[in-house]
C-alpha positions as CSV (number, residue, x, y, z in Angstrom):
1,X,14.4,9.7,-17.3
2,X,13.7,6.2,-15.8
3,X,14.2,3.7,-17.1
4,X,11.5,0.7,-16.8
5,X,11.2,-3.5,-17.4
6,X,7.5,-4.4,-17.5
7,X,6.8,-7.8,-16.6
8,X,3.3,-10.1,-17.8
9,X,3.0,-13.3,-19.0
10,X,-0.4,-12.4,-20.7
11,X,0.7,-10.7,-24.2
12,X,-2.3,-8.0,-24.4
13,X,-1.3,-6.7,-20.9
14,X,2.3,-6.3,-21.2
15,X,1.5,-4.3,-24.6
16,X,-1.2,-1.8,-22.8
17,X,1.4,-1.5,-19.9
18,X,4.1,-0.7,-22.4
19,X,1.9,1.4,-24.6
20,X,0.8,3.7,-21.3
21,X,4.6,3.7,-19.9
22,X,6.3,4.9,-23.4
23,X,3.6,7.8,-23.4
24,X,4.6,8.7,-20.0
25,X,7.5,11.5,-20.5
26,X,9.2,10.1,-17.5
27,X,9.7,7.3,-19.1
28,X,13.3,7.2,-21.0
29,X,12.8,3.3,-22.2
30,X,10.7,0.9,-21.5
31,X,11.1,-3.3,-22.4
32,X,9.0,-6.0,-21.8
33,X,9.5,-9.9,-20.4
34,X,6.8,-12.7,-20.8
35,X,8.0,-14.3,-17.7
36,X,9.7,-13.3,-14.4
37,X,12.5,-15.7,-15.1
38,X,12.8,-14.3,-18.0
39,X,13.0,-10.6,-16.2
40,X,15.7,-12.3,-13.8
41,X,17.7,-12.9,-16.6
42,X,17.5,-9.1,-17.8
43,X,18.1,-7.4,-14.4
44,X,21.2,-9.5,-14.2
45,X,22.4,-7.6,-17.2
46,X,21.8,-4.5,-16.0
47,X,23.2,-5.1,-12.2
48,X,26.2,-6.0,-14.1
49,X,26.1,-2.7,-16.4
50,X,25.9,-0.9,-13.3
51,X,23.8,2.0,-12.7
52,X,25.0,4.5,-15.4
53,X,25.7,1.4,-18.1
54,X,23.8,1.0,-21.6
55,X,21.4,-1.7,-19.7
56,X,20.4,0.1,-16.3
57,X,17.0,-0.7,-15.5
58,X,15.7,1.9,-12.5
59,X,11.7,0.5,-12.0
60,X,10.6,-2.9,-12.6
61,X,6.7,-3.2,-13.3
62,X,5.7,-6.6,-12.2
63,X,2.2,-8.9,-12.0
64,X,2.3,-11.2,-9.2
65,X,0.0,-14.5,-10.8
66,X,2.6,-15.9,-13.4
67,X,3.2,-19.2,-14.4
68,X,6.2,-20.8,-12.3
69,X,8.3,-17.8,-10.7
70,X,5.8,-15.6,-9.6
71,X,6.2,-12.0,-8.8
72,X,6.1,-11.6,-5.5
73,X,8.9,-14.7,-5.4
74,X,10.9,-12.3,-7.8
75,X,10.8,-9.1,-5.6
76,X,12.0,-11.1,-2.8
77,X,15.1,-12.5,-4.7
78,X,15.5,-8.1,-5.7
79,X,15.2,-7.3,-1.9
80,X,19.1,-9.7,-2.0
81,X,20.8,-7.5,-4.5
82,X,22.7,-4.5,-3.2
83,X,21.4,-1.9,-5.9
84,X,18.0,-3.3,-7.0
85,X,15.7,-2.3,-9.4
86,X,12.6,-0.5,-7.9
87,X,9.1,-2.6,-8.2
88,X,5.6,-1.3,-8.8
89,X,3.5,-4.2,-8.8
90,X,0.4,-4.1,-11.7
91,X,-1.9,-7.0,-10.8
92,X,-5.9,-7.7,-11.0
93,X,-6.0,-8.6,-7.5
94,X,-6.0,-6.7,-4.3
95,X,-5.2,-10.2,-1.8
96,X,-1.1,-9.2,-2.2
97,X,-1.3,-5.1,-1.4
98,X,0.0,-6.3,2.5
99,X,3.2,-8.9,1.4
100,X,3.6,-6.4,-1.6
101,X,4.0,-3.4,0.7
102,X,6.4,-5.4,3.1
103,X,8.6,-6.3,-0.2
104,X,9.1,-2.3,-0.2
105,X,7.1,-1.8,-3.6
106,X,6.4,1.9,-4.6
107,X,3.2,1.1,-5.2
108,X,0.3,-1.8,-6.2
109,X,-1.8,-0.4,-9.1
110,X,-5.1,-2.8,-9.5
111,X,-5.5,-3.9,-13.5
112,X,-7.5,-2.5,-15.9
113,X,-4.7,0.2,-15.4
114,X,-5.7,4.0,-16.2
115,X,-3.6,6.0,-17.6
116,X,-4.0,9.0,-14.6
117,X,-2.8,5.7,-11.7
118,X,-0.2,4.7,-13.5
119,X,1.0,8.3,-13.9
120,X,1.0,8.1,-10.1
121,X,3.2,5.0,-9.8
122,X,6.0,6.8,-11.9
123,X,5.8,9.8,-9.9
124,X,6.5,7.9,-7.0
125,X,9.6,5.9,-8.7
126,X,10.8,9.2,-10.2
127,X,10.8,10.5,-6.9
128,X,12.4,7.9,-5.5
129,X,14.9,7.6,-8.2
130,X,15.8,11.6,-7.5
131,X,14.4,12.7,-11.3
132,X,11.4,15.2,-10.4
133,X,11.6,17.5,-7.2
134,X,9.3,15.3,-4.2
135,X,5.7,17.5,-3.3
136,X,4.1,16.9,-0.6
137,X,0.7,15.0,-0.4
138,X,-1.7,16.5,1.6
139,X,-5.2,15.3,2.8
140,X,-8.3,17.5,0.9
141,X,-9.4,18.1,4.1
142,X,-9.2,16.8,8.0
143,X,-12.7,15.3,7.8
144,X,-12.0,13.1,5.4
145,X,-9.1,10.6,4.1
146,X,-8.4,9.5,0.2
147,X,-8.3,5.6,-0.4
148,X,-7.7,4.3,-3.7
149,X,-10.1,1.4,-4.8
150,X,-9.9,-0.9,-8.1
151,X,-7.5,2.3,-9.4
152,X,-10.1,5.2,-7.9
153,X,-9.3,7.3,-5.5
154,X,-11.9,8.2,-3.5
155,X,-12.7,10.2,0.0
156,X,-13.9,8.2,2.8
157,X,-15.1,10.4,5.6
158,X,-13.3,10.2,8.6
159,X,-16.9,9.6,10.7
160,X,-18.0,7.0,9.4
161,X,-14.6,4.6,10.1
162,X,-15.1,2.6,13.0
163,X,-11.6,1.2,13.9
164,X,-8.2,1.0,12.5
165,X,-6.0,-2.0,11.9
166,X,-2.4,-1.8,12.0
167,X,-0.8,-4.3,8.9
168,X,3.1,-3.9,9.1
169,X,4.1,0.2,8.0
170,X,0.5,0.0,6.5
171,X,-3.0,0.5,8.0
172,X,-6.5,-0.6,7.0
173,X,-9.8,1.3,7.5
174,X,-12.9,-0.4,9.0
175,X,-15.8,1.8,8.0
176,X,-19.4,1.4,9.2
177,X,-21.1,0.2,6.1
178,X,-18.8,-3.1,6.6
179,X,-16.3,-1.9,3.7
180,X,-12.4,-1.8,4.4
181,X,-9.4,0.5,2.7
182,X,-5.4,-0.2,3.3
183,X,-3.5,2.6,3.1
184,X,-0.1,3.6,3.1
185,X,-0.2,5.1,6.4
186,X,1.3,4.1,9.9
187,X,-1.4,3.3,12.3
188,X,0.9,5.6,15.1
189,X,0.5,9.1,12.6
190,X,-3.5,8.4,12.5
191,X,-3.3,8.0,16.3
192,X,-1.6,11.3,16.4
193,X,-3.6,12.6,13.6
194,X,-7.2,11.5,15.2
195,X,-7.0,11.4,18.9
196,X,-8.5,14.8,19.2
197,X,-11.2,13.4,17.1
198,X,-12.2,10.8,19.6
199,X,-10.0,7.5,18.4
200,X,-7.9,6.1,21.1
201,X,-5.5,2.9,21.3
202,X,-6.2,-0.3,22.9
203,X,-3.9,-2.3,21.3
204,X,-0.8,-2.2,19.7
205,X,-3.0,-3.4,16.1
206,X,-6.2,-1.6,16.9
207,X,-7.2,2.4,16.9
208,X,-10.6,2.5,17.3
209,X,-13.4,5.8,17.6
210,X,-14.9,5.8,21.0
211,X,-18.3,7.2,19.6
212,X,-18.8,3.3,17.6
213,X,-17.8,1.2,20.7
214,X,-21.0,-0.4,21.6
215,X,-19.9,-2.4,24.4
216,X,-17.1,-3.1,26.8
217,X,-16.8,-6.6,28.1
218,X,-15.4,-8.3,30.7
219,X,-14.3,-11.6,30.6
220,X,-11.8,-13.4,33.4
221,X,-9.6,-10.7,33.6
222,X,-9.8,-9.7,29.7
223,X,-10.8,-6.7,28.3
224,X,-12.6,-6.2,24.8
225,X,-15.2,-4.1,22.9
226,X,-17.7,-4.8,20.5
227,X,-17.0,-2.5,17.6
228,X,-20.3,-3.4,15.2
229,X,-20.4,-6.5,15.1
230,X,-16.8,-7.3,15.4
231,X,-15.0,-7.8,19.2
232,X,-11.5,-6.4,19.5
233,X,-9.3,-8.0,22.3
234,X,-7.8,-4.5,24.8
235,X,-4.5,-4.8,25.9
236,X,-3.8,-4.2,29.7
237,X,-2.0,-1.0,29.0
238,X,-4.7,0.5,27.5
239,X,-7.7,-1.1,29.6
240,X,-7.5,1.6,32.2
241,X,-7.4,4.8,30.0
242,X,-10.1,3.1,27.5
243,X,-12.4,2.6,30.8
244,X,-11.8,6.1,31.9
245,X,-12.1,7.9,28.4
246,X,-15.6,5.4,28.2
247,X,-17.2,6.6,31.4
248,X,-16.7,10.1,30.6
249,X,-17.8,9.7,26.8
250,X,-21.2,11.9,26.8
């Protein structure tokens, strides 16, 4: 049973959150703080309990905009601690998913929550925590991927993205129709995963589909392609094999 500190400085949200987390049967207890110097104060007390004592805390749900201390300056002081809590960040906005992924959050849940995502988010701490047996996650299908947006998961087909950007462990989806998806994916296992479905490197940031390059350009000894609208720099290492792969494209 985990047992969770939910952190909001607005009072209506840190009652839902506690409301959904106490219905969770995960959930072994679950306590609120208005303020993340306030939650500082509690996850002192339970570092000093120690993991088994009375005032263990195993997940911290945290919003990022707070007045003074905000949370994302609070995970960093947990990354310090030899034993820290783990953090599932709840906010309203999506600008933090990249810096809250490289704090080593289980997961970023977007505000209104839903009951069925933040179900997720303690499945994920449980798992982490070594409570509930780990299943594997497996795509619906090869042609598509699932993305979560504003707490939906939905299934963006694998066609219609146009290049691949790596952001740190973490990867986000260009798609034709101009919209973009981060997930929690390595941009080397969709190489692997994708290359027999025409994507190919040409830069250590960039996968992109050959079928969507519209152009290769040459500029004093530079490589790029126009992707859309957008121009992606090539790396020398992959200029060859992109030029190659390009002339033989049907």
């Amino acid at each position: 049973m985990l047992r969770a500190l939910a952190v909001d400085d607005e009072r209506p949200s840190l009652e839902e959150l506690l409301y959904l987390l106490h219905a969770d049967p995960r959930i072994g207890s679950a306590e609120g703080a208005g303020d993340a110097t306030e939650a500082l104060r509690r996850i002192n007390r339970a570092l000093e309990s120690g993991p088994d004592g009375p005032e263990a805390i195993d997940v911290v749900f945290l919003d990022i905009q707070m007045p003074g201390l905000d949370g994302l300056d609070l995970a960093r002081l947990l990354t310090g601690f030899a034993r820290p809590p783990l953090v599932v960040f709840v906010t309203a906005h999506e600008d933090f998913a990249v810096q809250a992924f490289d704090l080593k959050a289980v997961d970023y849940v977007l505000k209104p929550v839903r009951k069925e995502r933040l179900a997720e988010a303690v499945r994920r701490a449980a798992d982490l925590r070594g409570t509930t047996p780990r299943i594997p996650v497996h795509e619906p299908d090869p042609d598509h991927i699932a993305v979560e947006l504003g707490g939906v998961t939905r299934f963006v087909a694998v066609d219609d993205i146009t290049h691949v950007e790596a952001q740190g462990d973490y990867a986000r989806l260009h798609t034709g129709q101009g919209s973009s998806h981060l997930v929690r994916i390595p941009l080397s296992t969709l190489e692997d995963r994708w290359r027999s479905r025409g994507f190919v490197r040409i830069h250590r940031r960039h996968l992109v589909a050959l079928r969507h390059i519209g152009e290769l350009r040459l500029d004093a000894g530079t490589v790029s392609v126009l992707v859309g609208s957008e121009e992606l720099q090539v790396s020398r290492r992959h200029a060859r094999e992109l030029r190659d792969l390009l002339m033989r494209r049907p």
